[in-house]
C-alpha positions, 0 to 999 in steps of 0.5 A: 422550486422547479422539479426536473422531469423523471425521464432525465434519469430513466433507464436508458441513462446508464450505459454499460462501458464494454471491453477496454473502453473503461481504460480509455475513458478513465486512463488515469484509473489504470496507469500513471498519464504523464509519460508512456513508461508504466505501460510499457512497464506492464509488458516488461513485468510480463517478461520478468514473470517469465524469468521469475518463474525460472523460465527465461534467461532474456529480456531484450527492450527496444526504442525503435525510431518510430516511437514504438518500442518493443520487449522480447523474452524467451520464456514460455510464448503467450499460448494462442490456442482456443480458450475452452470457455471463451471460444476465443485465442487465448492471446486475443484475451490476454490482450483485449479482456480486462481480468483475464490473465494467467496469474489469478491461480497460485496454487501448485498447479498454476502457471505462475507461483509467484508474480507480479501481475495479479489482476490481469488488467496490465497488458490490456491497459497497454493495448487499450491506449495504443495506436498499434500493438503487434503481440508474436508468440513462440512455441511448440514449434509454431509462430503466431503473430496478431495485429490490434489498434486501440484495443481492437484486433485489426489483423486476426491471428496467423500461425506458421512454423516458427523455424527459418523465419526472417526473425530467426530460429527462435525456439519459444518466448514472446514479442510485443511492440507496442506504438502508444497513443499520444493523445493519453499521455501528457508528454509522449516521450519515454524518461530514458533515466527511469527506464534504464534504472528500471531494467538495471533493477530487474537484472539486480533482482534475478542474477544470471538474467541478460536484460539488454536496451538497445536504442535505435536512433543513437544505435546504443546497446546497454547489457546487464547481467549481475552475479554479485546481486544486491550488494553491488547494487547497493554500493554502487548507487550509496550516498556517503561513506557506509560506518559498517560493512552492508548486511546482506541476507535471506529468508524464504519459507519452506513446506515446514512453516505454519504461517507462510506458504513455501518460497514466501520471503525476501532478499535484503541489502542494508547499510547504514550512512552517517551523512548523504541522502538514505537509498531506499528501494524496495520490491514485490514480485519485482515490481518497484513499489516506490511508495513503500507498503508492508514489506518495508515495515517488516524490514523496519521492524526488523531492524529496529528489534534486533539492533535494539535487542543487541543495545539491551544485551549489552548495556549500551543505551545511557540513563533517559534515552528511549528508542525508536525505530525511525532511530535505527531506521533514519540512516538506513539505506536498503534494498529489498526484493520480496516474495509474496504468493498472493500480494494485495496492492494498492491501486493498479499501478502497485507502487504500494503493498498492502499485504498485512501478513508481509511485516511478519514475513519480513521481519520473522527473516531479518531479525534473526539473521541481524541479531546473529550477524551482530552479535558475530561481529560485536565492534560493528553492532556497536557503532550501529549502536551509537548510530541509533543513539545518537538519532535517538538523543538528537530526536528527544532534544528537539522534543524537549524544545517544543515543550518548553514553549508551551504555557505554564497553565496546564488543566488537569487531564480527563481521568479516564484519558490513558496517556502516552509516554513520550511528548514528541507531537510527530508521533503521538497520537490519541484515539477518541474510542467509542465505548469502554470495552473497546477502549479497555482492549485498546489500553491494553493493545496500543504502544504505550511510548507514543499512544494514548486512548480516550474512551467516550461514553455514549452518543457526542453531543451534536455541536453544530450550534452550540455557542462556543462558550456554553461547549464545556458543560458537556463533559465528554466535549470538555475532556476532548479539548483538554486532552488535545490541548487546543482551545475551541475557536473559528475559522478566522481565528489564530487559536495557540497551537502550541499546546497541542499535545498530540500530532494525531487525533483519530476517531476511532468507531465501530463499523456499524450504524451507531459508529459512523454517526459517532463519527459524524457527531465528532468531525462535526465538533472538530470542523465547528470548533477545531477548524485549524486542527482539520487545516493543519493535518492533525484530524484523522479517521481510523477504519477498523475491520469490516468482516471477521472469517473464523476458520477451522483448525487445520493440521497443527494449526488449531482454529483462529479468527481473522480480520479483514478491513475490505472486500479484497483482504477477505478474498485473500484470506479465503485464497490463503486458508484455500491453500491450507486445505481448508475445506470450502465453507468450512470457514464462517463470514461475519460482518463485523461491527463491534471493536469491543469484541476483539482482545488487545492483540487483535485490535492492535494488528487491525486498528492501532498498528501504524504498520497495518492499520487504515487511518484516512486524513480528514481533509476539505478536498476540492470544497472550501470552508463555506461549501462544507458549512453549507453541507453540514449545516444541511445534515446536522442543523435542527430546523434543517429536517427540509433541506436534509429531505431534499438532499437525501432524494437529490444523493440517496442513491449513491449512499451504501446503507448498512443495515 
């Protein structure tokens, strides 16, 4: 085998990316590339801030003729003066610095309480990938205007007295227009739709603020500016007939909650439909988080307990139905604006919140304004009962169907498997958990409706290259596939997949050493002789937390334990204990590793809640069977111990090793 030489990879070879070039290489890291409109985007929500934080009351959108498109708001203007560190106007920073912004401090002191911008990437992502940017600031009397191309300032800062100038006698706000570079996007024209549903939605959310589109070519002007809010909203976007009137309420905290910071909350417009295609909209800080996240759990949850608690006080549910929450949840139609002080997303484009602590926020608001709501007007707490019912009864049909084509040769279940109740495969899972102590607090903290637990004892055995036929002596190996209800098979078989009995299986390992090869030892045995179940979707991996913080009491507050899955919820727990006045490093750090060492409620809120927990899909990705046969035969293959070698030198540097 030929070697390469050493100075193909030496010091030289890495190149540290400066300034905006990251964005401009990696565009899709930062922003959406099909059209323009999130960069745009990212200078709208600027001016939103603006207004959110009770400091204008415009924000005006421009598509010019040319192609660019400006946004002017009347807020505070973007200071220009001398950063203290950096030496340089604090505009140019805004504009040219990735995380560099004015968000990053939310407490009492800070600029912006609550916002959506939280990384202070937004706005210089814009920069990076335009043609031509002019950003102009008003304030304190003065106007300050600067030139950028590609992310490069090409006309440096000036300043002028900001009275009886050409642009008029503006008092303070800022305005940016920006001309953004085709060659980043795949089609450069602007979804003219998208947009307008998104300017309509910032003036629904902040009534008494005058949001205007004005587009050049056509000279058509379209204004905004809502009093009515949520519910007018609501109704004018429904599909079908609402069966009762549209719940519409709020919660925020105030300086007496223990559990969230003052103003935290949400404001929600709810109606129910019989037919027609369910609205659902959904908002952090005023930014549209389209793929859903933690706030819409809490409203679910919400929902789902105060409807079914309504149900249990007055007797309504019929011998053999069990509710859910997709029974309540599956007519709903809604629109919900939440705020968060210090809102963890995911990915930079935040079209979905992670913040675990927002399903208590939410929910701690809506169930008891609904539970009240409801039990004010009886008739309609009863049609929304039937409503619920009736899903619940169609749902538990449709289960009852599935079983009836199964086998009547059932085996008997592993004794040490704690089944779930309900036999619907679209919300049944197991957990393969390592160990009994874990496996004993998760008995104790899943759902027992629609979880089930099967703990393992010890290391699986490595299955790479047992025969089929010789896989049942392993007892562990043998309960597995028992459980499971699918017989071991190949890639090229058609294995009955009608007796499977849950719709996920997940592994469920410590974060240590000793767990991810449990895990490893287990993905083997189900890419050698489960294949169709990784092909269908059916195989997933669970990642518990990573680090436990144990903080001080505090106040009235006595001393908890928290946990957090990744670096960035650690960092929002350090900000929010912070905020509690918890003295710095008063709060002790530990990696943590073992599942075992948490009780039943903790384990639920980290690992087992669908609501906040991480499940990973496992999936092939861009590799094919034969391609992954190939790896793992590699890795887990007996007499592999050379080839194994050669890959560690070839990759052993892009591997995190936990020691």
């Amino acid at each position: 085998m030929a070697v390469k030489p050493l100075s193909d990879y030496s010091e030289s070879s890495i190149r540290v990316l400066k300034g905006l070039e990251p964005v401009k290489q990696r565009p899709g890291m930062y922003t959406r590339t099909d059209n323009p409109l999130h960069v745009i985007q990212e200078v709208l929500d600027n001016a939103a801030d603006e207004a959110l934080a009770g400091f204008g009351k415009k924000i005006k959108l421009t598509l010019h003729s040319d192609g660019s498109v400006s946004i002017e708001d009347d807020g505070r203007g973007i200071p220009f003066g001398l950063h203290p560190e950096e030496n340089a106007p604090v505009i140019e920073l805004v504009f040219t610095r990735l995380h560099a912004g004015g968000k990053f401090d939310k407490g009492k002191g800070g600029a912006y309480s609550f916002s959506g911008g939280l990384h202070g990437v937004g706005v210089s992502v814009t920069n990076a990938l335009a043609k031509r940017l002019e950003a102009t600031s008003y304030r304190e009397g003065q106007c300050a205007r600067l030139v950028f191309s590609g992310g490069d300032v090409i006309e440096p800062l000036t300043t002028r007295p900001s009275g009886g100038s050409a642009e008029g006698d503006r008092k303070q706000g800022t305005t940016v227009r920006v001309w953004p570079d085709a060659k980043y996007f795949e089609s450069s024209v602007l979804p003219i739709n998208e947009l307008t549903h998104l300017l309509r939605s910032k003036a629904v959310l902040m009534p008494g603020v005058t949001v205007t589109l004005t587009v050049e070519k056509t000279k058509e002007v379209q204004t905004w500016l809502y009093k009515g809010g949520l519910r007018d909203y609501l109704m004018q976007t429904l599909n079908g007939e609402p069966v009762i009137p549209l719940f519409e309420a709020e919660g925020f905290a105030d300086t007496q909650s223990d559990n969230f910071a003052e103003g935290e909350g949400a404001a929600w417009c709810v109606a129910f439909t019989e037919d027609g295609q369910p609205v659902r909209e959904s908002y952090v800080n005023l930014i549209p988080t389209s793929a859903g996240g933690t706030h819409e759990s809490g409203l679910r949850d919400g929902l789902f307990t105060a409807v079914k608690s309504f149900i249990e006080l007055h007797s309504l549910l019929p011998k053999g139905v069990k509710l859910l929450p997709e029974d309540v949840f599956a007519r709903a139609s809604y629109v919900l604006n939440a705020k968060v002080l210090d809102p963890q997303f995911q990915g930079q484009i935040k079209e979905r919140l992670n913040s675990r602590d927002a399903v208590r926020l939410v929910s701690s608001f809506v169930r008891p304004a609904l539970e009240l709501w409801l039990n004010q007007h009886v008739e309609y707490g009863k049609r929304l009962a039937e409503l619920a019912i009736k899903a619940a009864q169609t749902r538990q049909k449709a289960g009852q169907k599935v079983e009836k084509r199964k086998g009547s040769g059932v085996a008997v279940l592993p004794g040490k498997l704690t089944d779930c109740e309900s036999k619907d495969l679209a919300h049944n899972e197991v957990f393969l958990v390592e160990g009994d102590s874990a496996g004993g607090s998760a008995k104790m903290g899943r759902d027992k409706e629609s979880q089930a637990i099967l703990p393992l004892r010890g290391k699986v055995l490595n299955t790479w290259e047992v025969e089929r036929d010789r896989l049942f002596a392993n007892t562990e190996i043998h309960d597995i596939a028992v459980a499971i209800g699918v017989d071991p098979h190949g890639p090229n078989d058609t294995p009955d997949l009608t007796g499977l009995r849950y719709g996920k299986v997940c592994i469920l390992s410590d974060a240590d050493v000793d767990g991810s090869h449990i895990q490893v030892l287990l993905l083997t045995l189900f890419f050698r002789h489960f294949p169709k179940l990784i092909e269908t979707g059916h195989i997933y991996v669970a990642r518990p937390p990573l680090f436990r913080v144990d903080a001080p009491a505090r106040g009235k507050k006595p001393a908890s334990k928290a946990y957090a899955l990744d670096e960035g919820e650690l960092t929002a727990i350090l900000d929010k204990l912070r905020k509690e006045g918890v003295r710095e490093g008063a709060w002790s750090i530990s990696r943590f590793k073992g599942l075992g060492e948490m009780n039943a409620e903790q384990l639920w809120e980290t690992t087992l809640n669908p609501d906040t927990r991480r499940l990973l899909p496992v999936q092939l990705g861009s590799f094919d069977f034969i391609q992954t046969e190939n790896l793992i035969t590699k890795l887990m293959g007996k007499g592999e111990a050379a080839a194994r070698r050669e890959l560690m030198e070839l990759h052993g540097d892009s591997v995190e090793v936990d020691v």
